[in-house]
C-alpha positions in Angstrom: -18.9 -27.3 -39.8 -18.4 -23.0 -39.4 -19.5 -21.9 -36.1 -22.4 -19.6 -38.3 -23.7 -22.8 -39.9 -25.6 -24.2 -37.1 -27.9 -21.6 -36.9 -31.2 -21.7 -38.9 -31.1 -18.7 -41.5 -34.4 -18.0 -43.5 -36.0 -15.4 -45.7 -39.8 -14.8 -46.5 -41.6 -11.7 -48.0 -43.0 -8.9 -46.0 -46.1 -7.0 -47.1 -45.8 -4.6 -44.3 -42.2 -3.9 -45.9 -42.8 -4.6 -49.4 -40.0 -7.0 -49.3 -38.0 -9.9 -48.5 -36.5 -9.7 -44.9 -34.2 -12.3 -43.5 -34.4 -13.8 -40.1 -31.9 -16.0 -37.9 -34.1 -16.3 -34.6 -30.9 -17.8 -32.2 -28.7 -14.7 -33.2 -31.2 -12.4 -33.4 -34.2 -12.9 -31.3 -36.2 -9.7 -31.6 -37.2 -10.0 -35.8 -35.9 -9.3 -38.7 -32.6 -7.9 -39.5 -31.9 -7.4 -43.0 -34.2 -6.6 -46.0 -33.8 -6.9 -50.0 -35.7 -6.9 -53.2 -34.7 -10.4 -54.0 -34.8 -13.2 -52.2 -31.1 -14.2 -53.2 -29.9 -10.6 -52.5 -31.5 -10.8 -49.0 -30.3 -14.0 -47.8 -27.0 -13.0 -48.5 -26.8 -10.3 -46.7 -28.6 -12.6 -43.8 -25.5 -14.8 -44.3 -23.0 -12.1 -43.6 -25.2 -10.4 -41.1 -25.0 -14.1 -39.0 -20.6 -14.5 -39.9 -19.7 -11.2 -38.3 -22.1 -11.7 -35.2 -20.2 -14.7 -34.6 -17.0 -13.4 -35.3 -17.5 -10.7 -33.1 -19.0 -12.7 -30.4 -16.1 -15.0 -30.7 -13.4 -12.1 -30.6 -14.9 -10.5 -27.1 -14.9 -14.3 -26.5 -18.4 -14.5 -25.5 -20.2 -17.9 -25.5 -22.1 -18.2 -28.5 -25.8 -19.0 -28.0 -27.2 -22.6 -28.8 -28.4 -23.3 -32.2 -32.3 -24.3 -30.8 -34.7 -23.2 -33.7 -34.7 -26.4 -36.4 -36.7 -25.9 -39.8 -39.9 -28.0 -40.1 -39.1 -31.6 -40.9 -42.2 -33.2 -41.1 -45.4 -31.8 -41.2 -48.3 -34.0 -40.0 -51.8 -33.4 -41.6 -54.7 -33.7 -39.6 
């Protein structure tokens, strides 16, 4: 597995932006970094957003931090 593909990337609209803005919470603590018009569009730029962070992390040779937000597996209804 890619160093960048144990972090949890995600995507969701934004009325307050009037468009889809992609999060990876572990990388990038503080909110959104990246927006689009499409969902697609937006998640890749979240992808390469996420590779060069990593890269560059990994080139100043800077521990990279651990992968601790997981998507919702199982929801229980109450």
């Amino acid at each position: 597995m890619k160093p960048e593909d144990r972090y949890l990337k995600f995507v969701r609209w934004s009325d307050e932006d009037s468009a889809y803005v992609g999060y990876c919470p572990d990388l990038f603590p503080w909110g959104g970094v990246c927006h689009g018009a499409t969902e697609e569009a937006t998640y890749r730029k979240l992808r390469i957003l996420v590779r060069e962070e990593v890269a560059q992390l990994s080139r100043k040779r800077q521990l990279l931090p651990a992968p601790n937000t997981r998507a919702m597996r199982d929801a229980v209804l109450v």
